[in-house]
Phi, psi and omega in degrees: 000145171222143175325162151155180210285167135286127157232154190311326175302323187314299173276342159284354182277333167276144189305313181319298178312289198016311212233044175257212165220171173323288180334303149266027153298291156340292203294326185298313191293012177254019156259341226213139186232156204268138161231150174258117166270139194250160157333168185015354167309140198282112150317295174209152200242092182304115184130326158301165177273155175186134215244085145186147196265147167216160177240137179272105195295300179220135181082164183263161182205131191272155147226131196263149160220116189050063188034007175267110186313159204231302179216154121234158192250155164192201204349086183125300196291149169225179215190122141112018198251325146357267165311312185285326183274335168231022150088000186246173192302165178317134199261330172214200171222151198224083184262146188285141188248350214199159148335135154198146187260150179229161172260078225250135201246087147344178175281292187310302157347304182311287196315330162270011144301285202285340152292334181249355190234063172335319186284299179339259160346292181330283162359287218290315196313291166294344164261017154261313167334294209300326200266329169326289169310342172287300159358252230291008183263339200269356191232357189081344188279165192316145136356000000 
């Protein structure tokens, strides 16, 4: 995987950013650093520890559990704020199905996302709900 810049057009095309202004568009690309990746590569690995949060900028990605597909992701989707908010190892694994570029947030980055970024935070929110409830739909259990 290797680095480069964020540009505003980039990070205003995802729905996460989406309802962020220039201004704080800004402060994000100095949090989050662009990383690039190939085909079949592992993104995060279950069971493992993995301290960064990521959003997938451009390409898919599988997510796996105990080798059994689980979703796939792309433009817009994120991974790894699990782990950062509760400390324990990866909950699946996330291997790239297509070239992808990701936006990937160290913890202090993370944690002044979701501290400084109220829209943001929300985003993150609502999308661990949404997977809680895919679970629990994958497994039968109630609302």
């Amino acid at each position: 995987m290797f680095a480069s810049t964020i540009s505003l057009e980039s990070l205003r095309r995802l729905e996460i950013f989406s309802s962020s202004d220039d201004r704080l568009l800004k402060q994000i690309t100095k949090l989050a650093n662009e990383v690039h990746a190939g085909a079949a590569q592992p993104l995060a690995i279950e069971g493992a520890t993995s301290r960064r949060f990521h959003v997938i900028a451009r390409g898919t990605a599988d997510v796996t559990v105990n080798g059994h597909f689980l979703a796939s992701l792309g433009e817009g989707d994120f991974f790894g704020e699990m782990s950062l908010l509760d400390g324990r190892p990866n909950s699946a694994s996330v291997t790239a199905t297509s070239p992808v570029r990701l936006y990937s947030f160290e913890p202090r980055a993370f944690y002044s996302l979701i501290s400084d970024f109220p829209a943001v935070t929300h985003k993150i929110m609502r999308g661990l709900a949404e997977r809680i409830r895919h679970a629990q739909g994958a497994v039968g259990s109630p609302a």
